[in-house]
PDB file of N, H, CA, C and O in Angstrom:
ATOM      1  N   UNK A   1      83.921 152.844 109.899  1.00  0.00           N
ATOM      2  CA  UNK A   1      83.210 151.594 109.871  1.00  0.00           C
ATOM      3  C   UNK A   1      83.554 150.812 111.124  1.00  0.00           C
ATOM      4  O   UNK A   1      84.687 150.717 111.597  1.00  0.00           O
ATOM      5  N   UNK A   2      82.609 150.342 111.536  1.00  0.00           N
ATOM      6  H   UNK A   2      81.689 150.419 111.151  1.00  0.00           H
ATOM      7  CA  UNK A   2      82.872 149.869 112.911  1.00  0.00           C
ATOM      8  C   UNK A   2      82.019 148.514 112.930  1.00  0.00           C
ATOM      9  O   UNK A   2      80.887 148.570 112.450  1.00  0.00           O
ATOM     10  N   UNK A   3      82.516 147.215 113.486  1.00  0.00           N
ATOM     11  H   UNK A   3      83.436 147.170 113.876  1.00  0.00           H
ATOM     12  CA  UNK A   3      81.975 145.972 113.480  1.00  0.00           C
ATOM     13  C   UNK A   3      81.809 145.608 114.983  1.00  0.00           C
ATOM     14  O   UNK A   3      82.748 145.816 115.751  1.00  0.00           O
ATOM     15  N   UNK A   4      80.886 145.183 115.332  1.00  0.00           N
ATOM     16  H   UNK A   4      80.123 145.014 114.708  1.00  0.00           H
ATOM     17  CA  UNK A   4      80.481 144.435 116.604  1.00  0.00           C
ATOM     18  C   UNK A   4      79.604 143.327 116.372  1.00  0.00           C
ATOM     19  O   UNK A   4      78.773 143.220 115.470  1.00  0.00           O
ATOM     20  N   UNK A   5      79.994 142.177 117.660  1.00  0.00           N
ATOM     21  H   UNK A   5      80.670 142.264 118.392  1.00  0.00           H
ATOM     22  CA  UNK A   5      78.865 140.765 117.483  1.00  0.00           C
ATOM     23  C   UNK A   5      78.616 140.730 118.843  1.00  0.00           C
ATOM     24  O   UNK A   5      79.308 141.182 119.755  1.00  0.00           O
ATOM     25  N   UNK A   6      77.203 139.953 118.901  1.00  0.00           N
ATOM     26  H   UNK A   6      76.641 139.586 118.160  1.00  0.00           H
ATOM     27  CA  UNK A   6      77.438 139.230 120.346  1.00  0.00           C
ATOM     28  C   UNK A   6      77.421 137.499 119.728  1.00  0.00           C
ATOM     29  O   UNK A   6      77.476 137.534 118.499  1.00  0.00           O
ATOM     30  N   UNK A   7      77.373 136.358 120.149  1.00  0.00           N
ATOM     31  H   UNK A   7      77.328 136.329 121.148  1.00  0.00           H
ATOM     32  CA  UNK A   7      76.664 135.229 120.030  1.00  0.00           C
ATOM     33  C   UNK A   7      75.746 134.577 121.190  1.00  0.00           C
ATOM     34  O   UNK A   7      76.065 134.152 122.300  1.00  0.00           O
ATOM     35  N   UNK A   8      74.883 134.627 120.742  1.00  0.00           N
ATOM     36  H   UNK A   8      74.624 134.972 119.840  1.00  0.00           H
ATOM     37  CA  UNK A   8      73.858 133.528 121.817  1.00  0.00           C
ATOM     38  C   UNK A   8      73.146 132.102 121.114  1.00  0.00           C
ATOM     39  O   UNK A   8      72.270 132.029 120.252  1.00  0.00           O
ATOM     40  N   UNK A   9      73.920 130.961 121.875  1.00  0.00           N
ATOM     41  H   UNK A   9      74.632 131.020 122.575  1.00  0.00           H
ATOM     42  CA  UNK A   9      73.176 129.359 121.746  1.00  0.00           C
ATOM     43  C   UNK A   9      74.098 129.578 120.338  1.00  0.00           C
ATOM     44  O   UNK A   9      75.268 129.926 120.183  1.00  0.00           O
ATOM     45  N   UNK A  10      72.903 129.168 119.279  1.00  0.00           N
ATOM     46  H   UNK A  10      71.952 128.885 119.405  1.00  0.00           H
ATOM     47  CA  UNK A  10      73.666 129.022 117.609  1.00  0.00           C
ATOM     48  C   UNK A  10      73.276 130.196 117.210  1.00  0.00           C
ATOM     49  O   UNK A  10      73.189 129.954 116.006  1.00  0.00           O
ATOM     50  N   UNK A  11      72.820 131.857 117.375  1.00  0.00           N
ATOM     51  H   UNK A  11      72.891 132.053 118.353  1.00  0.00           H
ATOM     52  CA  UNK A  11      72.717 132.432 116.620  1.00  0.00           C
ATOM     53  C   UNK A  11      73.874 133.201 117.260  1.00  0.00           C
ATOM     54  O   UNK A  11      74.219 133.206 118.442  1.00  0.00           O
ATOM     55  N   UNK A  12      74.574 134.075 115.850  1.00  0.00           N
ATOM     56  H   UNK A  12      74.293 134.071 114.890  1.00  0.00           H
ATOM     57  CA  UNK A  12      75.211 135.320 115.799  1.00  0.00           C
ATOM     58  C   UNK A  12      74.524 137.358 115.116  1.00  0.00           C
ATOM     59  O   UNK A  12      74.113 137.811 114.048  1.00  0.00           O
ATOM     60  N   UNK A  13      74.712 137.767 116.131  1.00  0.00           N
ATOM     61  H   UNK A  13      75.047 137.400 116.998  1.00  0.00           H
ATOM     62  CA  UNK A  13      74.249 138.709 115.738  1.00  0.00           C
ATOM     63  C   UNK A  13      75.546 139.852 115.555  1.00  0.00           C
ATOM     64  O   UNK A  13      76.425 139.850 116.417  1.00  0.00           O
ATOM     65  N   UNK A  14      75.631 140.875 114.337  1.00  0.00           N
ATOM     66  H   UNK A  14      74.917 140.877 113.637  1.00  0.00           H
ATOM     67  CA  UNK A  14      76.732 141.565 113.699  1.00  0.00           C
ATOM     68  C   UNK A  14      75.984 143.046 113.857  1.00  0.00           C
ATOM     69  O   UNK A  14      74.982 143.481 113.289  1.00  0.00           O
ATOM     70  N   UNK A  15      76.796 143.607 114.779  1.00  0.00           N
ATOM     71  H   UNK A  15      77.610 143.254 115.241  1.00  0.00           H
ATOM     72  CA  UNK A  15      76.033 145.030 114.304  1.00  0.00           C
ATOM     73  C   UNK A  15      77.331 145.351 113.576  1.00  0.00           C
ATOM     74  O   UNK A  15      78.504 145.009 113.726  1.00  0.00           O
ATOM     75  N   UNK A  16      76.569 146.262 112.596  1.00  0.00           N
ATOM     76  H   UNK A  16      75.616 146.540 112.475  1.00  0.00           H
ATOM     77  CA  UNK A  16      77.668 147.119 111.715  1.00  0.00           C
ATOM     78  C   UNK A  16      77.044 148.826 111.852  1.00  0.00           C
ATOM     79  O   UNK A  16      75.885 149.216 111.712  1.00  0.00           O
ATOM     80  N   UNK A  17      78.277 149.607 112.172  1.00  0.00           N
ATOM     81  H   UNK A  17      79.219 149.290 112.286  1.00  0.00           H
ATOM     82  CA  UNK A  17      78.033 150.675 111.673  1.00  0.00           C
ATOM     83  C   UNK A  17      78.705 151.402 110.951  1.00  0.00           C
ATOM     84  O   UNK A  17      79.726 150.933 110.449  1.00  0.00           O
ATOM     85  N   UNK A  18      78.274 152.924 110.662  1.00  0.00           N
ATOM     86  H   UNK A  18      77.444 153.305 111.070  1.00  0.00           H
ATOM     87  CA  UNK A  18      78.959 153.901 109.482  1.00  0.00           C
ATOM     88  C   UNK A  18      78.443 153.567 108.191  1.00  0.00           C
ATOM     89  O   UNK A  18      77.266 153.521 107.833  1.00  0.00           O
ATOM     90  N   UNK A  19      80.026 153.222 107.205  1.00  0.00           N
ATOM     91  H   UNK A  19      80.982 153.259 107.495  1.00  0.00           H
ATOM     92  CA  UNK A  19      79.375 153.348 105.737  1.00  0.00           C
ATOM     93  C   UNK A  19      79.680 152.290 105.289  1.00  0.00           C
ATOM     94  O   UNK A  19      80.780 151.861 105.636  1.00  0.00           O
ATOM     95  N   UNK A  20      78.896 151.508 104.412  1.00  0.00           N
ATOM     96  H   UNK A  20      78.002 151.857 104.131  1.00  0.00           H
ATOM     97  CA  UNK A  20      79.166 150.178 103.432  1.00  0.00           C
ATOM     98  C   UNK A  20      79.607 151.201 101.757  1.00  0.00           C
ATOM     99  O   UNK A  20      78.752 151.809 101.113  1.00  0.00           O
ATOM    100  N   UNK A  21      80.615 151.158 101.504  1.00  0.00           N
ATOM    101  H   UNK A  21      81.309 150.664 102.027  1.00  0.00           H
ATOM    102  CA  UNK A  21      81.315 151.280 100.128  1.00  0.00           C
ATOM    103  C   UNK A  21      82.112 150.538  99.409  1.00  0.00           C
ATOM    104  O   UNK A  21      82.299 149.442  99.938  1.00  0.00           O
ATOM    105  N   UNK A  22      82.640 150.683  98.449  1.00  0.00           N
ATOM    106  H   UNK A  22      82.487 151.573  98.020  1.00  0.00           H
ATOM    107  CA  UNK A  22      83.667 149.968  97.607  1.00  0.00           C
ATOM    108  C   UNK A  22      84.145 149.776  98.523  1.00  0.00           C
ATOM    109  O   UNK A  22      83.825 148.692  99.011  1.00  0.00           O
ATOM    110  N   UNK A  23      85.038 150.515  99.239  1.00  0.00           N
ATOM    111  H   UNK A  23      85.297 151.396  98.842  1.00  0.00           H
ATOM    112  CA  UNK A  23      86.519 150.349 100.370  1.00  0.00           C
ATOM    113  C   UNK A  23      86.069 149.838 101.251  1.00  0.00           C
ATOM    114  O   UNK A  23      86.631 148.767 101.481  1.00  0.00           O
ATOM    115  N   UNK A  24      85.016 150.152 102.137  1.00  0.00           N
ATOM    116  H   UNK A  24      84.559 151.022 101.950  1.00  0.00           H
ATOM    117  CA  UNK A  24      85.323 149.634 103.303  1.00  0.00           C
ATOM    118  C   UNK A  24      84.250 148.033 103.034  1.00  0.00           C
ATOM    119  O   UNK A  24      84.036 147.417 104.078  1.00  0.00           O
ATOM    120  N   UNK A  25      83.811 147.598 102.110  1.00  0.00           N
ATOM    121  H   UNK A  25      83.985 148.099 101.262  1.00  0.00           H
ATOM    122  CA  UNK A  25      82.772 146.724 101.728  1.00  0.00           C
ATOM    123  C   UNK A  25      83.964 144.868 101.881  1.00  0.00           C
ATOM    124  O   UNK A  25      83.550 143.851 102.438  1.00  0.00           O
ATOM    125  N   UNK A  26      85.209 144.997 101.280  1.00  0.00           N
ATOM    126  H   UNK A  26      85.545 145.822 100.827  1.00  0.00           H
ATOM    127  CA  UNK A  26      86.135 144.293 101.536  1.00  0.00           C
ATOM    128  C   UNK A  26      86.660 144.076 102.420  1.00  0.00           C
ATOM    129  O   UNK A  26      87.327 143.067 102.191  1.00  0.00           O
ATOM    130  N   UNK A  27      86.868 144.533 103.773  1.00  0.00           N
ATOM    131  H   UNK A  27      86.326 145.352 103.959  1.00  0.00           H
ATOM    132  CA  UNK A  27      87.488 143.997 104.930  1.00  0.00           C
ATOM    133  C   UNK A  27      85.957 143.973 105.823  1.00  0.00           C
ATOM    134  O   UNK A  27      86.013 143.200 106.780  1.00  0.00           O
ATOM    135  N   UNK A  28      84.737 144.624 105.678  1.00  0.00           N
ATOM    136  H   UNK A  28      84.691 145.252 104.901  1.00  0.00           H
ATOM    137  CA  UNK A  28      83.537 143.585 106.783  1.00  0.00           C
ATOM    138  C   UNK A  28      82.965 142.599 106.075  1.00  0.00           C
ATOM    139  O   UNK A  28      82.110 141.922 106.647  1.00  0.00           O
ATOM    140  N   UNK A  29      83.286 142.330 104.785  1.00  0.00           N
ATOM    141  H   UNK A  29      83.981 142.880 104.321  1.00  0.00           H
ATOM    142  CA  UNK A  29      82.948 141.144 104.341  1.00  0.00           C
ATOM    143  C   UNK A  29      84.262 140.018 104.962  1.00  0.00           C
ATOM    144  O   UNK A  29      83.770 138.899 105.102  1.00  0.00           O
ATOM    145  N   UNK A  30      85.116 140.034 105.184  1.00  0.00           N
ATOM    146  H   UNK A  30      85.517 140.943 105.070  1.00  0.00           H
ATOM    147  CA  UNK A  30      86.244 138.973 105.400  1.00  0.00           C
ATOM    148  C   UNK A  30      85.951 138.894 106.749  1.00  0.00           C
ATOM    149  O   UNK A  30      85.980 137.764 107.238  1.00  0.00           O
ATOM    150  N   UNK A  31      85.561 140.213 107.764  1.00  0.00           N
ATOM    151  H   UNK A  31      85.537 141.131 107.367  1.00  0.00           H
ATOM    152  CA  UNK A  31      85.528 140.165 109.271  1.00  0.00           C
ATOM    153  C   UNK A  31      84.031 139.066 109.466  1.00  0.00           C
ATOM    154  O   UNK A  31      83.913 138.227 110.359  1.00  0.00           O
ATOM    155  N   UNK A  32      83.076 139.338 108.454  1.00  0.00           N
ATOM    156  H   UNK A  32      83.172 140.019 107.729  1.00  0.00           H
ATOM    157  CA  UNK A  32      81.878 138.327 109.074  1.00  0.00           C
ATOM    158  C   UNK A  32      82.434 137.680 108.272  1.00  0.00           C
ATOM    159  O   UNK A  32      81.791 136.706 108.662  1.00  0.00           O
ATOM    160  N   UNK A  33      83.334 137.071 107.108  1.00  0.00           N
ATOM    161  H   UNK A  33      83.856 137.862 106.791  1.00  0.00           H
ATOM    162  CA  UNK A  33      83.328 135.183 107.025  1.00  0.00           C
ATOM    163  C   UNK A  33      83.569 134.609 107.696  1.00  0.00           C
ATOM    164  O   UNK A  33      83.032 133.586 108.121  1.00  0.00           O
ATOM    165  N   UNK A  34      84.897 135.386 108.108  1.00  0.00           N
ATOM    166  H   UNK A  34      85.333 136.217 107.763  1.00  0.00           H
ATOM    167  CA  UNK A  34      86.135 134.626 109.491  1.00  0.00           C
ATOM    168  C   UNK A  34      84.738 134.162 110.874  1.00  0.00           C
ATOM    169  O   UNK A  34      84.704 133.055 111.410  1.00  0.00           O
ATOM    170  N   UNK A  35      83.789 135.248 111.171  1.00  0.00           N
ATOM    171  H   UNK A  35      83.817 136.147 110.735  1.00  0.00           H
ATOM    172  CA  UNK A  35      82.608 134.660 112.122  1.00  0.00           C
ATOM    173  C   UNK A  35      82.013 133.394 111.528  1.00  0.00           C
ATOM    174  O   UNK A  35      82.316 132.269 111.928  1.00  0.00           O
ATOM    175  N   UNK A  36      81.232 133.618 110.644  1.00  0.00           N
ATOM    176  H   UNK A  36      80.987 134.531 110.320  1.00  0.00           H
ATOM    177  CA  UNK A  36      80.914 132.359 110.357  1.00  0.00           C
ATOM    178  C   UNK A  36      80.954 131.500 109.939  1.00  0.00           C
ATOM    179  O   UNK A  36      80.089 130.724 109.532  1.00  0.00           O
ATOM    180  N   UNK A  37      82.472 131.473 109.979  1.00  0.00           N
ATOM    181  H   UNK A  37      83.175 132.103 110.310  1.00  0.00           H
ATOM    182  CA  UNK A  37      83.199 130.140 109.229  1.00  0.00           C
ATOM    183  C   UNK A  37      83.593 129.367 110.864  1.00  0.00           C
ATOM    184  O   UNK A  37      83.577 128.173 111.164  1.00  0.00           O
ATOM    185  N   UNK A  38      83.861 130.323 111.533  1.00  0.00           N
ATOM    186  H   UNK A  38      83.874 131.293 111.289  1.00  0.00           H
ATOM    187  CA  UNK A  38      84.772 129.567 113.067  1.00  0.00           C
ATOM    188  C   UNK A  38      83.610 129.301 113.869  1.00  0.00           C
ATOM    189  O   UNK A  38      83.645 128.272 114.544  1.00  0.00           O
ATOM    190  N   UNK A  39      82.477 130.106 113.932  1.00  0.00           N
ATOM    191  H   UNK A  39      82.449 130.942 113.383  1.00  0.00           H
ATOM    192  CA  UNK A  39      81.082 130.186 114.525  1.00  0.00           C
ATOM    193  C   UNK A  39      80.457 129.223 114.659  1.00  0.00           C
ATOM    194  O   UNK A  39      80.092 128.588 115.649  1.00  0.00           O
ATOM    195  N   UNK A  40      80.269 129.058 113.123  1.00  0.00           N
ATOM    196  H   UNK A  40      80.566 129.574 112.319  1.00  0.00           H
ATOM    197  CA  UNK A  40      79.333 128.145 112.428  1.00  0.00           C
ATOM    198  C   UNK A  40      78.218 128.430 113.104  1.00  0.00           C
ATOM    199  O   UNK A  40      78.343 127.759 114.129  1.00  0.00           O
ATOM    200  N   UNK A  41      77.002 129.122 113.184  1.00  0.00           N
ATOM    201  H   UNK A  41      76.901 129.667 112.352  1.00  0.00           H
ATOM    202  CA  UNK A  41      75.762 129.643 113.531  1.00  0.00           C
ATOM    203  C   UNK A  41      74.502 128.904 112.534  1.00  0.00           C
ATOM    204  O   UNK A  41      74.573 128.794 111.310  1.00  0.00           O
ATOM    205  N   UNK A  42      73.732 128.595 113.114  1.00  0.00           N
ATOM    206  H   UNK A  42      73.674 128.684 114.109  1.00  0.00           H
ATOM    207  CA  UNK A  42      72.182 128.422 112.681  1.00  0.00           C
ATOM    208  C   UNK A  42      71.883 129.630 111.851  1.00  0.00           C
ATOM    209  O   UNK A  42      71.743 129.763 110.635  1.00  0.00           O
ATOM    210  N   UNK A  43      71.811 130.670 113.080  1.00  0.00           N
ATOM    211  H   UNK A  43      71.925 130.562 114.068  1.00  0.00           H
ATOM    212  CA  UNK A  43      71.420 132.059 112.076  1.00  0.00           C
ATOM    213  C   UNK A  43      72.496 133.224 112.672  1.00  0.00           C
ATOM    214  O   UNK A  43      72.989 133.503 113.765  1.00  0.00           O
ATOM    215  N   UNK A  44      72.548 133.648 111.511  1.00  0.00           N
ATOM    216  H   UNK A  44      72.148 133.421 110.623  1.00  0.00           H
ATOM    217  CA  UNK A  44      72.905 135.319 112.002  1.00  0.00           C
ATOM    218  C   UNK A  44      72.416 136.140 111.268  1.00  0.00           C
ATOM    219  O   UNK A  44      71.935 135.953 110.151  1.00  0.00           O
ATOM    220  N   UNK A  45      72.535 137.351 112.005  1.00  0.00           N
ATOM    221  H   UNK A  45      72.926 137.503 112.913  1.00  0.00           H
ATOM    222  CA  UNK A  45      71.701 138.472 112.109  1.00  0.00           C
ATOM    223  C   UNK A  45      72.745 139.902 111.720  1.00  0.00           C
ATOM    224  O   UNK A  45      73.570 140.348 112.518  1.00  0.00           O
ATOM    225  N   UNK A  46      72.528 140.397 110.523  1.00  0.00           N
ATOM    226  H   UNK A  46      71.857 140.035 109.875  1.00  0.00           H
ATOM    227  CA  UNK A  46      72.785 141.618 110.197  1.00  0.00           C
ATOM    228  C   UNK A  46      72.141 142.667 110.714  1.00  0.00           C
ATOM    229  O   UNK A  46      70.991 142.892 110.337  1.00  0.00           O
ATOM    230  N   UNK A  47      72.872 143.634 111.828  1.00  0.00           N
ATOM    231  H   UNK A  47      73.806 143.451 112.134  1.00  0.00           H
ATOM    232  CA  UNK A  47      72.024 144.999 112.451  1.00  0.00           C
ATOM    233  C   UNK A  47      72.847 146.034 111.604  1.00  0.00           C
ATOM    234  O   UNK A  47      74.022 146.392 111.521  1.00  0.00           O
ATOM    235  N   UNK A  48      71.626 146.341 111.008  1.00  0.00           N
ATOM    236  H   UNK A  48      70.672 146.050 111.075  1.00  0.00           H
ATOM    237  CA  UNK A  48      72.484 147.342 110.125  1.00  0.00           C
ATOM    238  C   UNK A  48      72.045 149.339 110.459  1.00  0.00           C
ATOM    239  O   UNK A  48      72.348 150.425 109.965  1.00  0.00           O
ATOM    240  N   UNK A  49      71.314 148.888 111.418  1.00  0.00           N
ATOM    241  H   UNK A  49      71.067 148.006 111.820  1.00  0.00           H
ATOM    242  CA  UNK A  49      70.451 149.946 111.559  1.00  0.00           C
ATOM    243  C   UNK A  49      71.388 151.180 112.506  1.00  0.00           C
ATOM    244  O   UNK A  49      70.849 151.862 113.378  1.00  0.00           O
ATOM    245  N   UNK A  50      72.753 151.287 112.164  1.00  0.00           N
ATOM    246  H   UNK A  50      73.191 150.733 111.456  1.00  0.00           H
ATOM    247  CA  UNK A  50      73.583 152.065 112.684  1.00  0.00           C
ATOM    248  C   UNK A  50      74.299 152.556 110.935  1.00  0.00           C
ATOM    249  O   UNK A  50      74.948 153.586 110.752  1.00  0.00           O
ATOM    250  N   UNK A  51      74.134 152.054 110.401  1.00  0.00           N
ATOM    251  H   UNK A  51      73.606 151.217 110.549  1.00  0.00           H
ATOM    252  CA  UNK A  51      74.944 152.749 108.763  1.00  0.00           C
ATOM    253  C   UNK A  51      73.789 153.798 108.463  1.00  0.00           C
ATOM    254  O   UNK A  51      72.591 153.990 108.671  1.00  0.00           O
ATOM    255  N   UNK A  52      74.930 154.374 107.826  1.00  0.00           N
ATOM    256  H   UNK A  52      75.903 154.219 107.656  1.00  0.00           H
ATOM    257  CA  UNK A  52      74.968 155.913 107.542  1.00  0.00           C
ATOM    258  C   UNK A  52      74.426 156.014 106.109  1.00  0.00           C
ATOM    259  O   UNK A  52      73.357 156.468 105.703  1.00  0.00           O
ATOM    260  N   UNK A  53      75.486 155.452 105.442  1.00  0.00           N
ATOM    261  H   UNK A  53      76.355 155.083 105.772  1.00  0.00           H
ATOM    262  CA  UNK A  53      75.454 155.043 104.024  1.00  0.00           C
ATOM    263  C   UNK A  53      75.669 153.483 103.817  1.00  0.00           C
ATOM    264  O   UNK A  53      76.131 152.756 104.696  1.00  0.00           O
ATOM    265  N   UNK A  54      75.268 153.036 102.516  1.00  0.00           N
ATOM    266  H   UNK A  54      74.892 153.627 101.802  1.00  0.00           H
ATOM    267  CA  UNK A  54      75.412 152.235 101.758  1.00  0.00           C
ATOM    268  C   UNK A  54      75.058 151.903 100.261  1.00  0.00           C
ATOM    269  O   UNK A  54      73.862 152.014  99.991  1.00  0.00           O
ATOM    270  N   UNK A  55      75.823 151.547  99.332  1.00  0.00           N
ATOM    271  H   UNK A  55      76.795 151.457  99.552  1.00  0.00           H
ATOM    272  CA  UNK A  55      75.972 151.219  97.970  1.00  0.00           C
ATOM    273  C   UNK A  55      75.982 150.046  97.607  1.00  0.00           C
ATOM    274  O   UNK A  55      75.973 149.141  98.441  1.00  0.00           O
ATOM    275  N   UNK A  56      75.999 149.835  96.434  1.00  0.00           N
ATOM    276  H   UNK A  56      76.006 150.570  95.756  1.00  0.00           H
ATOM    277  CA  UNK A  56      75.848 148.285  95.898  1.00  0.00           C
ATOM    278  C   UNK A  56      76.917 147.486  96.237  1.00  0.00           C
ATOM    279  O   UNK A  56      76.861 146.365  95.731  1.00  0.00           O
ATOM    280  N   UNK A  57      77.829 147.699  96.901  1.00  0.00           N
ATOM    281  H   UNK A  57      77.874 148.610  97.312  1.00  0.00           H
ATOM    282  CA  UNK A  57      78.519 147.443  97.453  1.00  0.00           C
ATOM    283  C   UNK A  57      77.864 146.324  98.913  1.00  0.00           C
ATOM    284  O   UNK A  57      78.054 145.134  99.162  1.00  0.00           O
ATOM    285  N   UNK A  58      77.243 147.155  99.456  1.00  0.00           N
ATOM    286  H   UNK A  58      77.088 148.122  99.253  1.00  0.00           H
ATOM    287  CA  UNK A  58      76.582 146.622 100.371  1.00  0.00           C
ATOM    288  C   UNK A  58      75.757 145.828 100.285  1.00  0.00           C
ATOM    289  O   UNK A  58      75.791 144.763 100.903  1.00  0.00           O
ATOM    290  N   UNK A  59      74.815 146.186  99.479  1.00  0.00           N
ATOM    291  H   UNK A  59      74.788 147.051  98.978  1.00  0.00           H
ATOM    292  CA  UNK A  59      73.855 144.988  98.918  1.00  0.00           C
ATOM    293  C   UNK A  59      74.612 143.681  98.323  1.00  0.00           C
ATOM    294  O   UNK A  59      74.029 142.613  98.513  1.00  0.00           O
ATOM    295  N   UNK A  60      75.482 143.656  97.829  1.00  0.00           N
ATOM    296  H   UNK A  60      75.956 144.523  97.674  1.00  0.00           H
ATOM    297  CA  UNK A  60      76.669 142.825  97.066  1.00  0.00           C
ATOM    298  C   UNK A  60      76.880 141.389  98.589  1.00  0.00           C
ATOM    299  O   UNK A  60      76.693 140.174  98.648  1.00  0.00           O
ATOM    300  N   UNK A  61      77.475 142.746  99.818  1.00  0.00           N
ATOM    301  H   UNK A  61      77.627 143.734  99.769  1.00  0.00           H
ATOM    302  CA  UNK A  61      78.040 141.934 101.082  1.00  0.00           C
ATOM    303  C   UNK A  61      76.542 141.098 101.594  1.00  0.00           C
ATOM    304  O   UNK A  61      76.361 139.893 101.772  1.00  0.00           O
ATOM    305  N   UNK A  62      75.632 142.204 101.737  1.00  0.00           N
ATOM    306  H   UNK A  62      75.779 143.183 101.592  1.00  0.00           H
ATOM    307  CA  UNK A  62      74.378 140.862 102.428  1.00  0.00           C
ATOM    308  C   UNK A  62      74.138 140.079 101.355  1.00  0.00           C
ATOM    309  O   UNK A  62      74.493 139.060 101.947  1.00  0.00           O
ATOM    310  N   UNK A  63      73.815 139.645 100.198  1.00  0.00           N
ATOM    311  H   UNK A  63      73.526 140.473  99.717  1.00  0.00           H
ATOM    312  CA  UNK A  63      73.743 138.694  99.095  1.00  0.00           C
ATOM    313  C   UNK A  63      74.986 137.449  99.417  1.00  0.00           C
ATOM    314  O   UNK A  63      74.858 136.267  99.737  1.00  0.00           O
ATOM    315  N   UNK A  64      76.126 138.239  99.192  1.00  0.00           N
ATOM    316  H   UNK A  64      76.229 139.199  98.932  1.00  0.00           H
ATOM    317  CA  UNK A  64      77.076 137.416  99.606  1.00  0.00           C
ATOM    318  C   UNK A  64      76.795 136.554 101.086  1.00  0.00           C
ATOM    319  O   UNK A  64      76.808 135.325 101.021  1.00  0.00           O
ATOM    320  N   UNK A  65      76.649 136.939 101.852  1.00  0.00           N
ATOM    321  H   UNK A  65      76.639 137.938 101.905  1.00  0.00           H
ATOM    322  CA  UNK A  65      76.416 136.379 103.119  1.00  0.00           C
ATOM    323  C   UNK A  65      75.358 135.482 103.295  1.00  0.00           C
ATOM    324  O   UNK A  65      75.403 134.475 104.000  1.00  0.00           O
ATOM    325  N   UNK A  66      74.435 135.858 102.659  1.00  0.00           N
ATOM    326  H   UNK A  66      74.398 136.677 102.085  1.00  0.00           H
ATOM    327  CA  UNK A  66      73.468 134.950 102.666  1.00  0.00           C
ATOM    328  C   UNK A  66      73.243 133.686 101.868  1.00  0.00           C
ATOM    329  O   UNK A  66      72.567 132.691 102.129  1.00  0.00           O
ATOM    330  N   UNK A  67      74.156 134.060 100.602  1.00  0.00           N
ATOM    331  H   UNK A  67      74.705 134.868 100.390  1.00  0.00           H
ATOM    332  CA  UNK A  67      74.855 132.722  99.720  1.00  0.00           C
ATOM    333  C   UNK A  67      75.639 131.566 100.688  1.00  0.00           C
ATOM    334  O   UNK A  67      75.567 130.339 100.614  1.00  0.00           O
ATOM    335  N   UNK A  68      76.350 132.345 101.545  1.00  0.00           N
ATOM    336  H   UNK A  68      76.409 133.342 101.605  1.00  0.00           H
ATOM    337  CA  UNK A  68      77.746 131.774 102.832  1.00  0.00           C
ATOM    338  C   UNK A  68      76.747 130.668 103.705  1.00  0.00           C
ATOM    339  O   UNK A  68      76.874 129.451 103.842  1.00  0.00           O
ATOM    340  N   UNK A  69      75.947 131.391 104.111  1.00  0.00           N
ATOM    341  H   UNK A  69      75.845 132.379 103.999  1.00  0.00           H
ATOM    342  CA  UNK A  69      74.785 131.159 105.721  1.00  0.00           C
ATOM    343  C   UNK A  69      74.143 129.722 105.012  1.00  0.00           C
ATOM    344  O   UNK A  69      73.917 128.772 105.761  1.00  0.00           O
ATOM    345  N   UNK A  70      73.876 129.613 103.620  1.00  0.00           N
ATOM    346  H   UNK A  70      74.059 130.385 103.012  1.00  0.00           H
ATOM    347  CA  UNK A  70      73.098 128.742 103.118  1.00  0.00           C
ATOM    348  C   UNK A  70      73.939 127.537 102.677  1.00  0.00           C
ATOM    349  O   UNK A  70      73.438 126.428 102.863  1.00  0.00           O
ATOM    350  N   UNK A  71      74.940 127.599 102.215  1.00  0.00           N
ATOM    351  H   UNK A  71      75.347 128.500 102.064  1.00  0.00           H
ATOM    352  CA  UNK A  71      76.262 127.087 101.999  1.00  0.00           C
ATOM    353  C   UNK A  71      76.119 126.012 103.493  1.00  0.00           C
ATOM    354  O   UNK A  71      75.779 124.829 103.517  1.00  0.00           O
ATOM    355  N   UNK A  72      76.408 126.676 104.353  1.00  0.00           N
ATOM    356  H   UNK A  72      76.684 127.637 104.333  1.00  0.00           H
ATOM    357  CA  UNK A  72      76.415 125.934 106.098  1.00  0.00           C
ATOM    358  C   UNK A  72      75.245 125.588 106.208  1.00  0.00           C
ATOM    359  O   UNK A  72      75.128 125.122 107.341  1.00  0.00           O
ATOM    360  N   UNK A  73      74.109 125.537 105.569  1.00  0.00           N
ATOM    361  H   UNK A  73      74.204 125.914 104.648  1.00  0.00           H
ATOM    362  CA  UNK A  73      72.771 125.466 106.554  1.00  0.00           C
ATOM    363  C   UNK A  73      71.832 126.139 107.037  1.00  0.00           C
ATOM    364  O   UNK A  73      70.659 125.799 107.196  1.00  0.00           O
ATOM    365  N   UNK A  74      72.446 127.320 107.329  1.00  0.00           N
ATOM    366  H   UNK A  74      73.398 127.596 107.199  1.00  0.00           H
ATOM    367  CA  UNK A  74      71.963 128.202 108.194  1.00  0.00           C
ATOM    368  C   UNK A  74      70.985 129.263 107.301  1.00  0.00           C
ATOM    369  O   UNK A  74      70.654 129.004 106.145  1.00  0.00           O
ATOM    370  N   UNK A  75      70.608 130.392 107.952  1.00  0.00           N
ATOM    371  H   UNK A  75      70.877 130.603 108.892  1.00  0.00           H
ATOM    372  CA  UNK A  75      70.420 131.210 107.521  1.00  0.00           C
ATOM    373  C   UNK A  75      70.462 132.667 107.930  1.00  0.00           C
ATOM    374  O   UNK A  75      70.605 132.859 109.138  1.00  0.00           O
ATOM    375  N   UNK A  76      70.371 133.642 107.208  1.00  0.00           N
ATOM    376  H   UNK A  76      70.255 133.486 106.228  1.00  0.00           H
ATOM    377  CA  UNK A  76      70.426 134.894 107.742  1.00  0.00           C
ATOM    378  C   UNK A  76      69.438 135.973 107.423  1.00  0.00           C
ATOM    379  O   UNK A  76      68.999 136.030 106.275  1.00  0.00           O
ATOM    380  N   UNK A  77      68.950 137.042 108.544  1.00  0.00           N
ATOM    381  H   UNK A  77      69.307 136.996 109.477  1.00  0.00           H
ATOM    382  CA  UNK A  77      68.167 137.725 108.663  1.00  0.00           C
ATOM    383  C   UNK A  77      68.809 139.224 108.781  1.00  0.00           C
ATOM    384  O   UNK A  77      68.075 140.201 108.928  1.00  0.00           O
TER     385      UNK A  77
END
């Protein structure tokens, strides 16, 4: 599992790749709060289009995130 961002202006963009599972679903959920908690972004952007796999697990983390993004204001795509 591998995490990358860039930021531009107020948006953040997250590429993620590999696998979203039980295991690894708990530490890239904490790696993007810690972003957009210190960030604080308008929008960010989930690139997910490098995972391999994913489980409800995953669906769980973008739900979650997008609960977070709305929480601040923002939103996410």
């Amino acid at each position: 599992m591998e995490l990358s961002f860039r930021k531009k202006n107020k948006t953040i963009v997250i590429m993620v790749s590999g696998e979203i599972d039980h295991h690894s679903a708990v530490g890239v959920r904490s790696d993007i709060d810690e972003l957009i908690f210190f960030a604080r972004p308008q929008k960010t952007v989930l690139d997910l289009s490098k995972i391999s796999f994913m489980d409800s697990s995953g669906l769980g983390l973008i739900m979650g995130r997008y609960s977070l993004m709305k929480e601040f204001g923002g939103s996410l795509a």
